[in-house]
N, C-alpha and C positions, 0 to 999 in steps of 0.2 A: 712777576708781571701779571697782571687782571686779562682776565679775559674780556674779551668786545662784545662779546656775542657772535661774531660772522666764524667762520671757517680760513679766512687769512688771517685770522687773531690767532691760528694754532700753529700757523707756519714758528718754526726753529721751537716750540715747546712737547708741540706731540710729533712723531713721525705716521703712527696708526692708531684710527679714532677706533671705537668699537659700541655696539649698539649692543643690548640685551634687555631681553627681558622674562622675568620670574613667571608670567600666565602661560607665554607659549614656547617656551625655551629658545628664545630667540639667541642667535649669537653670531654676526657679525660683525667683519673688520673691515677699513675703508683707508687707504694710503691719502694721509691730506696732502698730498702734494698731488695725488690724483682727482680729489673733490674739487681744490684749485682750479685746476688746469678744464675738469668738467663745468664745476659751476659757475665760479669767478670769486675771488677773493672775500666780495661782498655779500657772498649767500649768506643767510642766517641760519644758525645752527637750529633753532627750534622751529625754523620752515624744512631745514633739511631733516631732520628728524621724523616729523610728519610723513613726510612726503616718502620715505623710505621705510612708514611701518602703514602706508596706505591701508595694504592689504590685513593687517592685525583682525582677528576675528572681534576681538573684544574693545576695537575704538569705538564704536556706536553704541554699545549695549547701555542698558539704561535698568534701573532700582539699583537692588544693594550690593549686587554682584562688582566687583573693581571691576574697574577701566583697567584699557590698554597699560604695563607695567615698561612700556619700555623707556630707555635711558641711554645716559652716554657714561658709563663708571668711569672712562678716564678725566672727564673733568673734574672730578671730586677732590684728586689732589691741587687743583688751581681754587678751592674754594679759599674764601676768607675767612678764618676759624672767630673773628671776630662779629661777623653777620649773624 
């Protein structure tokens, strides 16, 4: 099944989402049945992602240094190896 983009597109495929990332060793986990119930079905995952790496030291930084690394690694297995 494709993912939608929102956070009720992961109901019955992920039970816990998880965030990371490689610049500030981020590594948190989030029960989607609790994001649900917080945000509502039709949050979008890449507002919610934002919004939960607000504080990243390295979202604004600007030349050749990366940006913000963070991610959801559990979605990787719902990619489409064809895309």
């Amino acid at each position: 099944m494709p993912l939608d983009g929102t956070i009720g597109g992961l109901v019955g495929m992920l039970d816990v989402l998880r965030i990371e990332c490689w610049r500030c060793d981020r590594h948190e986990r989030y029960h989607v049945a609790g994001l649900v119930a917080e945000l509502g079905a039709d949050h979008r995952l890449t507002d919610w992602l934002h919004e939960r790496t607000v504080d990243c030291p390295y979202k604004n930084e600007q030349g050749i240094t990366p940006a913000c690394g963070a991610h959801m690694p559990d979605l990787s297995k719902f990619r489409d190896p064809n895309v």
